[in-house]
C-alpha positions in Angstrom: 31.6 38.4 40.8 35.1 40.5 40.2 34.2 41.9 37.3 32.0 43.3 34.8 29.2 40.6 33.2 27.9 40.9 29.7 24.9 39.0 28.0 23.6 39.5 25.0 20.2 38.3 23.9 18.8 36.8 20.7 15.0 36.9 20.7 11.8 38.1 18.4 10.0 40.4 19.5 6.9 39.1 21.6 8.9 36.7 22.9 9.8 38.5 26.4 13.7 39.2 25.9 13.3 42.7 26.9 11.5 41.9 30.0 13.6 39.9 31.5 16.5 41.3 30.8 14.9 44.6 32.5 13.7 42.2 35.8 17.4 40.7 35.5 18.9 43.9 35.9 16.1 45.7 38.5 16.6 42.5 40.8 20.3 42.6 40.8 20.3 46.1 41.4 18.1 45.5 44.3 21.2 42.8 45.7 23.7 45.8 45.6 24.7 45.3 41.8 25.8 48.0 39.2 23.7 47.1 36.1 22.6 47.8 32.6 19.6 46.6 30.2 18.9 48.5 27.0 17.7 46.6 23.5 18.2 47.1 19.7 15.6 47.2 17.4 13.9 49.0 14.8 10.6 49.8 14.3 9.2 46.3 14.3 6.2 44.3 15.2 5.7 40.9 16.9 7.4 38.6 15.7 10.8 40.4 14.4 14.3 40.0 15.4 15.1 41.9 18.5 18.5 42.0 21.3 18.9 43.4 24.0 22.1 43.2 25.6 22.7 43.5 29.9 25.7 44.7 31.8 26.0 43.4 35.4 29.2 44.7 37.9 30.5 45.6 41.5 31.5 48.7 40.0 30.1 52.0 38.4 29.7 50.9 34.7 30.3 54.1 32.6 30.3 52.1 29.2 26.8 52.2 27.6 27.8 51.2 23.9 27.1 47.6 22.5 29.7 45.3 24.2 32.0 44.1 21.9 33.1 41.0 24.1 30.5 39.1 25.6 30.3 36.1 28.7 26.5 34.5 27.5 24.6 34.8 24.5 21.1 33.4 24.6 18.7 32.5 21.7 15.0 32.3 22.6 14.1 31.4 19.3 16.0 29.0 17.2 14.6 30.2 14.0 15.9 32.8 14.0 18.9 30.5 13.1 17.1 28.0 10.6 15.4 31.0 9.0 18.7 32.7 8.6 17.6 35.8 10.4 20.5 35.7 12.5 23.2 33.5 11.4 26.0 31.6 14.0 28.7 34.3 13.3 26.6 37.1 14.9 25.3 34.5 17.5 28.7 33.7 18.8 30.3 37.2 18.0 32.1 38.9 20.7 32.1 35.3 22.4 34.9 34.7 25.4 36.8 31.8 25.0 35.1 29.1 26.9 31.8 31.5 26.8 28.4 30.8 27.6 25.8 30.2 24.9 22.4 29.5 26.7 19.2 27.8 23.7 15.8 27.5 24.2 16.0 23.8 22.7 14.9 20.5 24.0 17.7 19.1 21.7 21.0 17.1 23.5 23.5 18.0 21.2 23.6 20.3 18.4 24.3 20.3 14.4 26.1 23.8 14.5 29.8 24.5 15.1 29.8 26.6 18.1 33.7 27.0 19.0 34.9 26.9 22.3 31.7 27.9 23.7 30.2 26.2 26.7 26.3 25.2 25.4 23.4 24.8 28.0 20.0 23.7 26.5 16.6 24.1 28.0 12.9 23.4 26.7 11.8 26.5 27.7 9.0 27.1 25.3 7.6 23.8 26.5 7.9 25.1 30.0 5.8 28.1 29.0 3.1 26.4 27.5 2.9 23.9 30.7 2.5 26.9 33.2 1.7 29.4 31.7 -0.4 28.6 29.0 1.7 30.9 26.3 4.8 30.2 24.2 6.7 33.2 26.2 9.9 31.2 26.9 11.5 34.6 28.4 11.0 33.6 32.4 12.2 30.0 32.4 15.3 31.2 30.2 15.9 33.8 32.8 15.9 30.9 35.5 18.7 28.9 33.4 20.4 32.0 33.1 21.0 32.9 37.1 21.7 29.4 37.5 24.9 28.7 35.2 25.9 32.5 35.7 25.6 31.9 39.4 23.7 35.5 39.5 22.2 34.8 42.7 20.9 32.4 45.2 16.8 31.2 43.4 14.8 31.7 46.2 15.9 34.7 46.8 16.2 35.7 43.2 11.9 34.2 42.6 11.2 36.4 46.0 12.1 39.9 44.0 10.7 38.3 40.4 7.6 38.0 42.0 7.2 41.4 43.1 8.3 42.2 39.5 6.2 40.1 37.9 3.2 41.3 40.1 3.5 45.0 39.8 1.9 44.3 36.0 0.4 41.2 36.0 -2.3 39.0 37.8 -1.4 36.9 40.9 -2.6 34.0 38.7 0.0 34.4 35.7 3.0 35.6 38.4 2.2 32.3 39.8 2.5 30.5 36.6 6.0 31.9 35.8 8.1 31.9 39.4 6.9 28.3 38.4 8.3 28.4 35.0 11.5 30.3 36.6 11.5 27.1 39.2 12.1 24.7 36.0 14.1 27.1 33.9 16.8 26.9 36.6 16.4 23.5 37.8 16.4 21.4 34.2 18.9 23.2 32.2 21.5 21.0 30.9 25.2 21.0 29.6 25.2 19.7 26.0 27.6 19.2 23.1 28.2 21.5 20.2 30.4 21.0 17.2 34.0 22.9 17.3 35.1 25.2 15.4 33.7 28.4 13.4 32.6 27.6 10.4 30.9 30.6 8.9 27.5 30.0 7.1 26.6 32.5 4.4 22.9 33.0 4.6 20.9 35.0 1.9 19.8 37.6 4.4 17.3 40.2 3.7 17.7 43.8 4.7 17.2 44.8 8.0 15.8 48.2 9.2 20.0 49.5 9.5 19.8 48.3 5.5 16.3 50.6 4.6 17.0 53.7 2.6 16.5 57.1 5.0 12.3 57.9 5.3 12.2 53.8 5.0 11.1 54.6 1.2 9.7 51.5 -0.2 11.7 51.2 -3.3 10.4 48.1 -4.9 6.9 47.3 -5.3 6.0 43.9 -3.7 8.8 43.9 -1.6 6.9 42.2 2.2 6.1 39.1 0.1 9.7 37.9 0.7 9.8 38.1 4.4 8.7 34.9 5.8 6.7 36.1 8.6 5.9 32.2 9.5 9.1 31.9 11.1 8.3 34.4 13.5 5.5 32.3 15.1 6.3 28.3 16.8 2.4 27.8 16.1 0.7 28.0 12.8 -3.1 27.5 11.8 -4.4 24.5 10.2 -7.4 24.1 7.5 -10.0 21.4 7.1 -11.6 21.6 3.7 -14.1 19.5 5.0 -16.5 21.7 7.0 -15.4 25.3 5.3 -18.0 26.8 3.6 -16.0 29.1 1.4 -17.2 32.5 2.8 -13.5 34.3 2.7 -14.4 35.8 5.7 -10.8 34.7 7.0 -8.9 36.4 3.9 -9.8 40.2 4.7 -8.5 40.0 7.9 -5.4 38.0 7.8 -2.9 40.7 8.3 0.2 38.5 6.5 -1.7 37.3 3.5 -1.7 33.8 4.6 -4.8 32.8 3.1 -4.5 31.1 -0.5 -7.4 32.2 -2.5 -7.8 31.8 -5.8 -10.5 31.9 -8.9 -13.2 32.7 -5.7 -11.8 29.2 -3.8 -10.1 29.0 -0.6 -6.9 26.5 -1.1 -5.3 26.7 2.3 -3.3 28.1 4.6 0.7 29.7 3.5 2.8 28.4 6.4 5.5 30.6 5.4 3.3 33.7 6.1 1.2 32.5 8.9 2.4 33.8 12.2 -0.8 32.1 14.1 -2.4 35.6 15.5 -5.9 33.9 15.6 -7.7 36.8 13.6 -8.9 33.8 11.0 -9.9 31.8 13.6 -12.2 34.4 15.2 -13.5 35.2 11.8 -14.2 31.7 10.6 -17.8 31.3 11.3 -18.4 27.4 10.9 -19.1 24.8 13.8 -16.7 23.1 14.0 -14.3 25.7 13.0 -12.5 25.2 9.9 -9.3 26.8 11.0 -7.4 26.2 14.7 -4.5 26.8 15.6 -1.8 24.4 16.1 2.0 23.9 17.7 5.0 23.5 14.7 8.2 20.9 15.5 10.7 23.3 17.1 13.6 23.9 14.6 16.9 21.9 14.7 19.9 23.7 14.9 
């Protein structure tokens, strides 16, 4: 490495960005490295937009604004595209030429013009789920990451991300993800990308830089056009069948995903549901009328 490294992550919060941009930077520290992680984000729950951006050098790095020019981006959560949280000019902004952009995505090519960058793919969320039991795609990304970065050598890099990984979590879950970390790093691929930048306008809502100072809620009503569904790649599924009607999931839905009307439960709002479980815990049938279940990853 003869010079300074910059990544930027795309990611929701939950979703483990921050963490493993914080390991990525502890462990190369560890190999002699000069290094940075710091994220950006409001005052925001699961769920929301979050990046968090690393630094990685031989030298002293006295810089500690945003970088403005960047060698990787990496999206943990394609939503955030096809939801038009973040849209492809900030995902590619600040982008070398012949950059790295780095997808959670089990897809081999993809719709989006993505200019000169070079795109790598990887089913990370599916890795996750496999062996760790939780869509927390951060670990596996972080494998694909060292790998076409050539960061470090892996066993040596899984070595230090296992003593990471087990200063806060059981032996059983660190085993799970130097697993995932395994697979993240050997099954990412190269894959093809439309050229060119064409820029999409997207009808964004305002983010917390966009609230009025005190975050004074001007507008009554104003949450029911977030769709907090995106935020989730699970969502929870109804069967009218064996429901009895008791409501006892509406109270404690925290998003208002339950469609109740005229005393009747209807359903389930998939554009509000971001699959937390609380209905599911409340719902007192047997069988349960509500479970959660796995949404088709978005296509980008």
């Amino acid at each position: 490495m003869t010079e300074t490294i910059s990544i930027r992550w795309h990611s929701r919060a939950g979703q483990g960005a921050i963490t493993a941009s914080t390991a990525l930077a502890e462990i190369l520290g560890r190999h002699g490295k000069f290094v940075q992680s710091f994220p950006d984000f409001g005052a925001e729950k699961r769920g929301a937009p979050v990046v968090v951006f690393n630094r990685i050098g031989n030298e002293r790095i006295n810089d500690v604004s945003h970088p403005a020019v960047i060698d990787a981006a990496v999206l943990l959560d394609p939503s955030l595209l096809a939801s038009c949280e973040v849209n492809t000019h900030e995902l590619l902004a600040g982008l070398k030429e012949n950059g790295l952009l780095l997808i959670n995505s089990p897809q081999k090519k993809l719709k989006m013009e993505v200019g000169t960058a070079q795109v790598f793919a990887l089913a990370a969320s599916a890795i996750a789920v496999a062996e760790i039991g939780k869509d927390i795609p951060n670990v596996p990304i972080l494998g694909a990451l060292v790998r076409i970065l050539e960061l470090a050598p892996m066993e040596k890099f899984k070595q230090d991300l296992a003593q990471s990984l087990g200063a806060h979590l059981p032996a059983e879950i660190v085993a799970g993800n130097l697993r995932a970390f395994e697979r993240g790093f050997a099954e990412v691929t190269t894959i093809t990308g439309k050229p060119g930048h064409k820029k999409i306008v997207c009808a964004k809502l305002p983010g917390w830089r966009d609230m009025p100072l005190g975050a004074a809620i001007q507008n009554p009503g104003s949450s029911r056009h977030y769709a907090t569904g995106n935020w989730s790649h699970q969502t929870c599924e109804w069967t009218k069948s064996t429901c009895i009607n008791c409501q006892l999931c509406w109270p404690v839905c925290p998003h208002d995903a339950i469609i109740v009307k005229d005393g009747k439960m209807l359903g389930i709002d998939a554009t509000k549901c971001t699959a937390c479980g609380l209905c599911v815990v409340a719902c007192p049938t047997r069988p349960k009328s509500l479970k959660i279940i796995s949404k088709q990853s978005s296509e980008i």
